[in-house]
C-alpha positions as CSV (number, residue, x, y, z in Angstrom):
1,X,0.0,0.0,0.0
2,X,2.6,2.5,0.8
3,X,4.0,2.1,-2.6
4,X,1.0,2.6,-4.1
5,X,0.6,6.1,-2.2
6,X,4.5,7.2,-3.3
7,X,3.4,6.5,-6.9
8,X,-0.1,8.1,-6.8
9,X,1.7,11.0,-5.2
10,X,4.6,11.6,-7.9
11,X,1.8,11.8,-10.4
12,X,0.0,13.9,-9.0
13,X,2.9,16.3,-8.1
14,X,4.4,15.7,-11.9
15,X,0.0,16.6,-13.1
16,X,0.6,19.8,-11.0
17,X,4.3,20.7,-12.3
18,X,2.4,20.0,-16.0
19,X,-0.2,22.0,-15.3
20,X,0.9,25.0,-13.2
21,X,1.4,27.2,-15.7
22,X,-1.9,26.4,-18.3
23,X,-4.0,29.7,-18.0
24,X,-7.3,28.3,-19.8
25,X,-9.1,24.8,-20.5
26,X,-8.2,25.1,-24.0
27,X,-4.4,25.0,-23.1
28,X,-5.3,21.7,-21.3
29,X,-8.4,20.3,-23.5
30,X,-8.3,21.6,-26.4
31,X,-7.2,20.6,-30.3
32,X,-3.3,21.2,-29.7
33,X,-4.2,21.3,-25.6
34,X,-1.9,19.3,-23.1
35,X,-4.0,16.1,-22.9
36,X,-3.8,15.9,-26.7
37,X,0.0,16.2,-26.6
38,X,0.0,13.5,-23.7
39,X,-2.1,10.9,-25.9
40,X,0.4,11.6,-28.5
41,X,3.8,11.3,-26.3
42,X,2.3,7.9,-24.8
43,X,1.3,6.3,-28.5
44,X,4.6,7.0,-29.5
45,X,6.4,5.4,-26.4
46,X,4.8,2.5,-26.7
47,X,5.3,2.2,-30.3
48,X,9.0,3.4,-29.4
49,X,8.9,-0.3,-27.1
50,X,7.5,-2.3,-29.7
51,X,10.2,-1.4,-31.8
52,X,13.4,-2.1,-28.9
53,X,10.9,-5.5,-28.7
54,X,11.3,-6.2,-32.0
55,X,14.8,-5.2,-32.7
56,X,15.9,-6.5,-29.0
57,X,17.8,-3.6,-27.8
58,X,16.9,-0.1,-26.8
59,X,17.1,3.1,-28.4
60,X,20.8,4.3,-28.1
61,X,21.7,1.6,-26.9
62,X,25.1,0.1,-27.7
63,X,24.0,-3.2,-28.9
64,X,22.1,-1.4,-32.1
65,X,25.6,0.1,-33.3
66,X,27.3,-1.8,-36.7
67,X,24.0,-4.6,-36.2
68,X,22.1,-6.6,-38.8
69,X,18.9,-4.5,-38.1
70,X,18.5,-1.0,-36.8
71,X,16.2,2.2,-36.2
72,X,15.8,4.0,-39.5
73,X,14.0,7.1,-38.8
74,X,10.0,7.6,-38.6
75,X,7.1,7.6,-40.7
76,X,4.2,10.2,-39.8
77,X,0.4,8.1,-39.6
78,X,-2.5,10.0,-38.7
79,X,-4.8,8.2,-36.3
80,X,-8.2,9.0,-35.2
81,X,-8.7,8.2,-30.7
82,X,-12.0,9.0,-30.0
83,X,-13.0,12.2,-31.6
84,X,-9.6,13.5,-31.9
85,X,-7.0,13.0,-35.0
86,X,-3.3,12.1,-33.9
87,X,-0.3,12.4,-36.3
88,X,2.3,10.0,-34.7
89,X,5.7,9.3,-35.3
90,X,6.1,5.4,-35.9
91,X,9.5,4.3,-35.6
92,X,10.6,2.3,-38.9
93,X,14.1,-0.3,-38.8
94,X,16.2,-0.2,-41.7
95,X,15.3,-3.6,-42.9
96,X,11.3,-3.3,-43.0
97,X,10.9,-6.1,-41.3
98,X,8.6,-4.1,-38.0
99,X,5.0,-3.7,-37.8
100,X,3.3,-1.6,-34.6
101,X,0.8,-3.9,-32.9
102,X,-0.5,-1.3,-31.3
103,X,-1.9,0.5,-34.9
104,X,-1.1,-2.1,-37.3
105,X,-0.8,-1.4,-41.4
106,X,-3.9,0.4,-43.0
107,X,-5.6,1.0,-39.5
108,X,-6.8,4.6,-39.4
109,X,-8.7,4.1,-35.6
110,X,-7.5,3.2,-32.1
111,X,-9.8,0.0,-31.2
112,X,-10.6,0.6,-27.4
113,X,-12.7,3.6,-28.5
114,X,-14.8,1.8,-31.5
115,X,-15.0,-1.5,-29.0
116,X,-17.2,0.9,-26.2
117,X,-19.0,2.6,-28.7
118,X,-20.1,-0.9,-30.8
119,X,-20.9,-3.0,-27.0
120,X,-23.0,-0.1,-26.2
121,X,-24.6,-0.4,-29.5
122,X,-24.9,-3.8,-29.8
123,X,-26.9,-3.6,-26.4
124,X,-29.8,-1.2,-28.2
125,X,-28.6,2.2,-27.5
126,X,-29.1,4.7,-29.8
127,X,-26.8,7.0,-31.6
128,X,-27.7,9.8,-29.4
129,X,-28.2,7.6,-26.0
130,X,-23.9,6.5,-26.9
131,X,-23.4,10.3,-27.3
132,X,-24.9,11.1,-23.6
133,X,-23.4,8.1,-22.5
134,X,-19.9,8.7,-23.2
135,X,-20.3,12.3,-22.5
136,X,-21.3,11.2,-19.1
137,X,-18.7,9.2,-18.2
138,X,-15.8,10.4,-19.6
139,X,-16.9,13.8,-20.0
140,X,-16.0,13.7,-24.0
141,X,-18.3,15.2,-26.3
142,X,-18.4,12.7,-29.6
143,X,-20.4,13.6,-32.7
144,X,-23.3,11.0,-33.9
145,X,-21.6,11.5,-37.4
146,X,-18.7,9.9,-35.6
147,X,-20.6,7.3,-33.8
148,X,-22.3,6.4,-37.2
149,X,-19.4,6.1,-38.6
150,X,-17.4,3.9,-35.7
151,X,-20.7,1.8,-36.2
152,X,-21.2,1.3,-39.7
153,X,-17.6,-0.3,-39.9
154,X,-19.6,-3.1,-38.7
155,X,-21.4,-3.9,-42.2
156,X,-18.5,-5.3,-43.7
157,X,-18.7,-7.9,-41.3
158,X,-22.5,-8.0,-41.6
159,X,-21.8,-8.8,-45.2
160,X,-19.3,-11.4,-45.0
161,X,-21.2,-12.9,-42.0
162,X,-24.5,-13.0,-44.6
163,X,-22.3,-14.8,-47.3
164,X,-20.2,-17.2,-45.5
165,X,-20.2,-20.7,-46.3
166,X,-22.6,-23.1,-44.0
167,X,-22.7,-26.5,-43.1
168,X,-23.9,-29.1,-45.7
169,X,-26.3,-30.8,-43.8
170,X,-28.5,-29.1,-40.9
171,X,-30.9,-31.5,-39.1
172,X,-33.7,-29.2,-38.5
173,X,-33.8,-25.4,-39.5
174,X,-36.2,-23.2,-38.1
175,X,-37.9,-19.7,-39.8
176,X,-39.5,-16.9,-38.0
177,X,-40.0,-13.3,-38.5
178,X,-40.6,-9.8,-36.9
179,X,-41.9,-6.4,-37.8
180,X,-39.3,-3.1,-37.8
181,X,-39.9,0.2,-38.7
182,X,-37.6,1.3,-41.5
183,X,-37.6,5.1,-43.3
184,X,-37.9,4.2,-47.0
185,X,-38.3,7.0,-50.0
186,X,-39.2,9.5,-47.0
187,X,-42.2,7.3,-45.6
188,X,-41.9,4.9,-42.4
189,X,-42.9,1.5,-43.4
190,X,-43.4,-1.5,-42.1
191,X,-40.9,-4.4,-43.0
192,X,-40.3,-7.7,-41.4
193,X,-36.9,-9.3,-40.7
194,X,-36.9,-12.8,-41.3
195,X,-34.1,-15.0,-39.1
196,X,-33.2,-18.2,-39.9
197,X,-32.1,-20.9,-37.3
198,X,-30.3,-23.7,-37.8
199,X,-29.5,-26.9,-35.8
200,X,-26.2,-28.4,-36.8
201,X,-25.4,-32.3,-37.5
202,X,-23.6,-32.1,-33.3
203,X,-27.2,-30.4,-31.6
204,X,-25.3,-26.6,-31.8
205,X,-27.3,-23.6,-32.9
206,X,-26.3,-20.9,-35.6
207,X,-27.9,-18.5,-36.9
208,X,-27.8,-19.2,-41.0
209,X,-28.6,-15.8,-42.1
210,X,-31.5,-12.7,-42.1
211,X,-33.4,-10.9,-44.5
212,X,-35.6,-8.6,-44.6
213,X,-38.1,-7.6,-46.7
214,X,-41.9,-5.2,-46.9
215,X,-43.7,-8.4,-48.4
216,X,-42.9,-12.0,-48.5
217,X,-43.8,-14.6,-50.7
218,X,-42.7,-17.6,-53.0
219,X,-40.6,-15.6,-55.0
220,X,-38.7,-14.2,-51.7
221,X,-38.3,-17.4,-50.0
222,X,-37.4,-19.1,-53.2
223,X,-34.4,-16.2,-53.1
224,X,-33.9,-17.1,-49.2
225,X,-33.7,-20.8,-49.9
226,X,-31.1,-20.3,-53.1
227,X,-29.2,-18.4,-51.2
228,X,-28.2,-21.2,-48.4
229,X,-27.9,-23.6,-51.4
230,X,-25.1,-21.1,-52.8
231,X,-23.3,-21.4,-49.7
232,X,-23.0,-24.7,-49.5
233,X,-25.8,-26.5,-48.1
234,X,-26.9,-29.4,-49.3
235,X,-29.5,-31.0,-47.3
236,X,-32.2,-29.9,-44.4
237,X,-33.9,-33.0,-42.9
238,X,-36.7,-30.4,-40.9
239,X,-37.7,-27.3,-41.8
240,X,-40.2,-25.6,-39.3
241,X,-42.2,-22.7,-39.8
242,X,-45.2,-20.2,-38.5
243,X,-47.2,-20.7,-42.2
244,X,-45.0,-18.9,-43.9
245,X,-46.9,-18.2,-47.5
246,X,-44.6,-19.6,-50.0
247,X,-42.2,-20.9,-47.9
248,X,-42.8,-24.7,-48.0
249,X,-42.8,-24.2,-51.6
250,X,-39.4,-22.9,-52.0
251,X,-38.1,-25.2,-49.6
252,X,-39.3,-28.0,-51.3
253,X,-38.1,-26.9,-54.6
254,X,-34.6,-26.4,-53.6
255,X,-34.6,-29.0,-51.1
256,X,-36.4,-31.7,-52.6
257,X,-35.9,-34.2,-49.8
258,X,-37.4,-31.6,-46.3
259,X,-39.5,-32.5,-44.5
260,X,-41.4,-28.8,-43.8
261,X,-43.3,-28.6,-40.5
262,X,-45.8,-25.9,-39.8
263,X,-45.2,-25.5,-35.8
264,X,-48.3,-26.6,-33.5
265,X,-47.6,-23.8,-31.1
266,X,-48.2,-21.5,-34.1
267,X,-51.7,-23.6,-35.2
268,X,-53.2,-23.9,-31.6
269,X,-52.3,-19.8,-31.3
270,X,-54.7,-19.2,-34.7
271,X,-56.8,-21.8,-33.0
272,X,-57.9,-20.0,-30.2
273,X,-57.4,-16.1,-31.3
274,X,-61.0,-15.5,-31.8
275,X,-62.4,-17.9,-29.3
276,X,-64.3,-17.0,-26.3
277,X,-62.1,-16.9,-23.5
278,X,-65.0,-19.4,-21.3
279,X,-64.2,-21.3,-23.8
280,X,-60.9,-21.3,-24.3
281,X,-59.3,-23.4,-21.3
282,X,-61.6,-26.2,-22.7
283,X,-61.1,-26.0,-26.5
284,X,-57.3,-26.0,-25.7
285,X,-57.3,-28.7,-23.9
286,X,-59.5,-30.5,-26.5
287,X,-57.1,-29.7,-29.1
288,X,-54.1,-31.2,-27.1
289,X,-55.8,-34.7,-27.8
290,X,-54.9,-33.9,-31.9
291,X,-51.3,-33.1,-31.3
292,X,-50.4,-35.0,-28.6
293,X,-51.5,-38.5,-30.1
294,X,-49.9,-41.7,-30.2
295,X,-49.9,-41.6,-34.1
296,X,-51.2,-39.7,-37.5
297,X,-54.4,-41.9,-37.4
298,X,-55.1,-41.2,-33.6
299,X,-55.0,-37.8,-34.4
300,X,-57.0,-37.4,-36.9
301,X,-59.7,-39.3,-34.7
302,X,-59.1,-37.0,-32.3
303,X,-59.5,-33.7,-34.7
304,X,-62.9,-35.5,-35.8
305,X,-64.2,-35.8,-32.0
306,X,-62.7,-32.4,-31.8
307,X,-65.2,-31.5,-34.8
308,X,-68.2,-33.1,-33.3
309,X,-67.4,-31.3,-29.8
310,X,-66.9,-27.9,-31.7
311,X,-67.5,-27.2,-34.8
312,X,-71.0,-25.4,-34.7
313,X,-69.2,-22.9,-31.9
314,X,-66.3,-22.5,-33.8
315,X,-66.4,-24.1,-37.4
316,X,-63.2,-22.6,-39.3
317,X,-61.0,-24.2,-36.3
318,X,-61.6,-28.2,-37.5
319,X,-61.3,-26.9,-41.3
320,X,-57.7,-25.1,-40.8
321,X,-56.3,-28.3,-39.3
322,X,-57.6,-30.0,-41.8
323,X,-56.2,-27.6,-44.9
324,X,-52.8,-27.7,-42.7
325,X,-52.8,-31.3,-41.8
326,X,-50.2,-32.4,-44.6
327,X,-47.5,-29.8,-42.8
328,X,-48.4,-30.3,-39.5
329,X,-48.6,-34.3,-39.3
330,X,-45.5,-35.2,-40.3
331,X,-43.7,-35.4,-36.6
332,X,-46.6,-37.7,-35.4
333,X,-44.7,-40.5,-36.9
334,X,-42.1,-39.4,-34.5
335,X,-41.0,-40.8,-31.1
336,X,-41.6,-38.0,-28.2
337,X,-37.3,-36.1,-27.6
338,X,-37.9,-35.8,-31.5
339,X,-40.9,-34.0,-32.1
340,X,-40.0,-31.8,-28.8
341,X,-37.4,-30.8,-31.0
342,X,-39.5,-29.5,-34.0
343,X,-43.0,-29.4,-33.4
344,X,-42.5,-25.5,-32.1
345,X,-40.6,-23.0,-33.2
346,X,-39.5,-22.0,-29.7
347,X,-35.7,-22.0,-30.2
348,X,-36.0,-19.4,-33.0
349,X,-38.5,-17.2,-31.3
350,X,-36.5,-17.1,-27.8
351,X,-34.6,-15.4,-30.4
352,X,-36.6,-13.0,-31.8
353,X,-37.9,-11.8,-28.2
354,X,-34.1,-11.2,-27.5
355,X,-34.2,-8.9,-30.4
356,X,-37.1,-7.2,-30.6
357,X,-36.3,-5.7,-27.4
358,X,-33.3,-4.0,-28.6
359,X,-35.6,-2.7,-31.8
360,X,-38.9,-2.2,-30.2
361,X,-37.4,1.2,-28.1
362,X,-35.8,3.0,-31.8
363,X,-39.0,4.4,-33.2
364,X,-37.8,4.1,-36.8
365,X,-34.6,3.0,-38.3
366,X,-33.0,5.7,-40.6
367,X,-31.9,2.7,-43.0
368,X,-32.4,-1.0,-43.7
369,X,-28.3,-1.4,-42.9
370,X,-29.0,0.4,-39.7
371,X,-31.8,-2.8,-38.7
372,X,-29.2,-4.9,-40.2
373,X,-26.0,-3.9,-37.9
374,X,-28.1,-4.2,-35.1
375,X,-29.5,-7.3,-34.9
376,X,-26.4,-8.6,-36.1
377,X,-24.3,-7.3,-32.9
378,X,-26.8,-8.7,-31.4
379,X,-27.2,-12.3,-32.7
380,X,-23.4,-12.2,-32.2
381,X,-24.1,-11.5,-28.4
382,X,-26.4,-14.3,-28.2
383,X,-24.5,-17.1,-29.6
384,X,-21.8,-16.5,-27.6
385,X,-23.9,-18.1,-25.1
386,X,-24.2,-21.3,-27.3
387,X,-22.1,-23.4,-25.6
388,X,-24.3,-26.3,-25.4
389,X,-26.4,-28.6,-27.8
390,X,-30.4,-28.3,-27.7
391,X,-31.9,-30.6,-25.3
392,X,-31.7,-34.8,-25.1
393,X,-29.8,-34.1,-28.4
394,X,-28.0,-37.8,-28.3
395,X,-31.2,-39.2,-28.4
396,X,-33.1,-37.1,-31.2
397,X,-29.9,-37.7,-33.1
398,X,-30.7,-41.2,-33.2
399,X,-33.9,-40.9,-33.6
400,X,-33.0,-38.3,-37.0
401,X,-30.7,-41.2,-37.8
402,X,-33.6,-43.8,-38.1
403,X,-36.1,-41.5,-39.7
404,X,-33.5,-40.3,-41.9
405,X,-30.8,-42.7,-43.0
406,X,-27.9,-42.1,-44.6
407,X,-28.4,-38.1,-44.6
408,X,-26.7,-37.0,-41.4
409,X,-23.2,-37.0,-41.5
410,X,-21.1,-39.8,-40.0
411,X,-18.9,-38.7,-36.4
């Protein structure tokens, strides 16, 4: 501790011989201030230590005299740390063999600054709320236009992220969507970012790509399902959905060999929307009896009881099953860890809850790229937390196995 104290106190008495003599803040904050001349002084030390690292010697120092390698003078780089532009003196070695860690070749921005700015970000702040933020707690006043910019450095990852190549085989793959607010052509309109899910051949989640788009039909899913062709898959055993129009379509065509599953959660939700809510504890629990059945023929005795039971109350409940029955049946043949696994799409929509937070609280997006960096800071977030395979997945892998031979790929 007393060491400690002996340190703090030699700064602060070398602060107060700095400063003693500074008549105004802009001699201590300002553009050619003291702090800015600090900043400078302690980039180019440490770049002055990379370079003794690399050569293995000190400047002036005996060892560098009649060596193989040496100091050669300095090249001038500007740099941008936080708001402020820094011209800094890089040491270079006669052989041009160095390169500075600490602002390596073509980089134009210290990182620690851009890092805060994209976390807070990434956690749903807005341009103006990172402004305040930063303001508040370092007391630095940063232009949105710089924020923007510090953020938009994202896309290119964004873009590489959207066409990088995927797995060829994913054993179930799940689709959902939710509603942003995007200026377009100087109107706010409505457009709906579609995420899609994947479940690896090992049980892992990924997230296989986003789009967005105002309206969605065959011709846009038939775009969405080419595009994970292109990039290398080959084969999806399950594909789940909310009724997407078109969707099953364009799977299908593209994917001859899916098997596309409209999620129950999804049809017992339509179910009940317009049903009395006296009646709704029983009709649910009615409806259970269809899903939950031993097999395909058990349930559609069960969806005819359900008929008898219901249908003059609520006759366009039986008739939607029935017009849906050939994509929602199929995981009735299905042993119980298995069509856990994909008769809801509840992995993708813990998801989507995840993000809609960090959307619902922006009013309108200036820019479809704007929705775009977002989420995707945000899906990055998330699967961080990935660690682990979706429940019981040794045994639905099995299972996949047996209803699937020969498609998943051998450990």
């Amino acid at each position: 501790m007393p060491k400690t104290r002996d340190k703090t106190d030699r700064a602060r008495e070398l602060i107060g011989e700095l400063v003693k003599d500074l008549k105004t803040t802009d001699e201590l904050f300002g553009k050619d201030g003291l702090f800015t001349k600090l900043k400078k002084a302690a980039l180019e030390s440490m770049l002055e230590a990379e370079m003794s690292a690399h050569l293995g010697y000190d400047k002036h120092a005996p060892e560098g005299f009649n060596g193989d390698n040496s100091r050669n003078g300095h090249n001038t780089k500007r740099v941008i740390v936080a708001d402020e532009t820094l011209e800094l003196d890089v040491a270079r070695d006669r052989d041009g063999e160095f390169e500075a860690q600490l602002v390596k070749k073509g980089q134009r921005r210290i990182a620690g600054f851009d890092d805060q700015v994209i976390a807070l970000y990434a956690r749903g702040l807005s341009v103006r709320e990172i402004q305040e933020h930063v303001k508040e707690m370092y007391d630095v006043d940063v232009s949105p236009d710089l924020i923007s910019r510090v953020t938009d450095q994202v896309m290119d990852d964004v873009r590489a992220w959207q066409t990088r190549p995927l797995d060829a085989v994913y054993a179930i793959v799940y689709f959902d969507g939710f509603v942003v607010r995007v200026r377009d052509e100087g109107m706010v309109r409505n457009k709906t970012v579609y995420i899609v899910l994947g479940v690896d051949s090992d049980g892992h989640k990924d997230v296989l790509g986003m789009w967005m788009a105002q309206t969605a039909g065959a011709k846009f899913w038939m775009q969405v399902a080419s595009d994970l062709r292109q990039r290398e898959v080959q084969d999806i055993l399950v594909a789940c959905c909310d009724g997407l129009k078109g969707l099953p379509e364009a799977i299908e065509a593209v994917f001859g060999r899916t098997v596309v599953h409209t999620c129950v959660v999804h049809m017992v939700r339509s179910s009940t929307r317009f049903v009395n809510w006296k009646d709704q504890k029983a009709l649910t629990r009615d409806l259970r009896t269809v899903y939950a059945a031993l097999n395909e023929q058990a349930a559609l005795d069960a969806l005819t009881a359900f008929e008898t039971k219901w249908a003059k109350a609520y006759p366009s409940i039986g008739a939607s099953w029935r017009s849906n029955w050939a994509r929602v049946s199929p995981f009735l043949a299905f042993p119980p860890e298995l069509r856990r696994a994909i008769d809801t799409t509840n992995p993708i929509e813990a998801l989507n809850r995840q993000l809609r937070k960090i959307t619902k609280t922006r009013g309108a997006f200036p820019t479809d790229g704007s929705v775009m960096k977002l989420l995707w800071l945000a899906i990055d977030r998330a699967a961080k937390k990935w660690e682990m395979p979706i429940p019981h997945w040794g045994r639905v892998r099995q299972q996949l196995a047996i209803a699937f031979p020969d498609r998943l790929p051998v450990d």
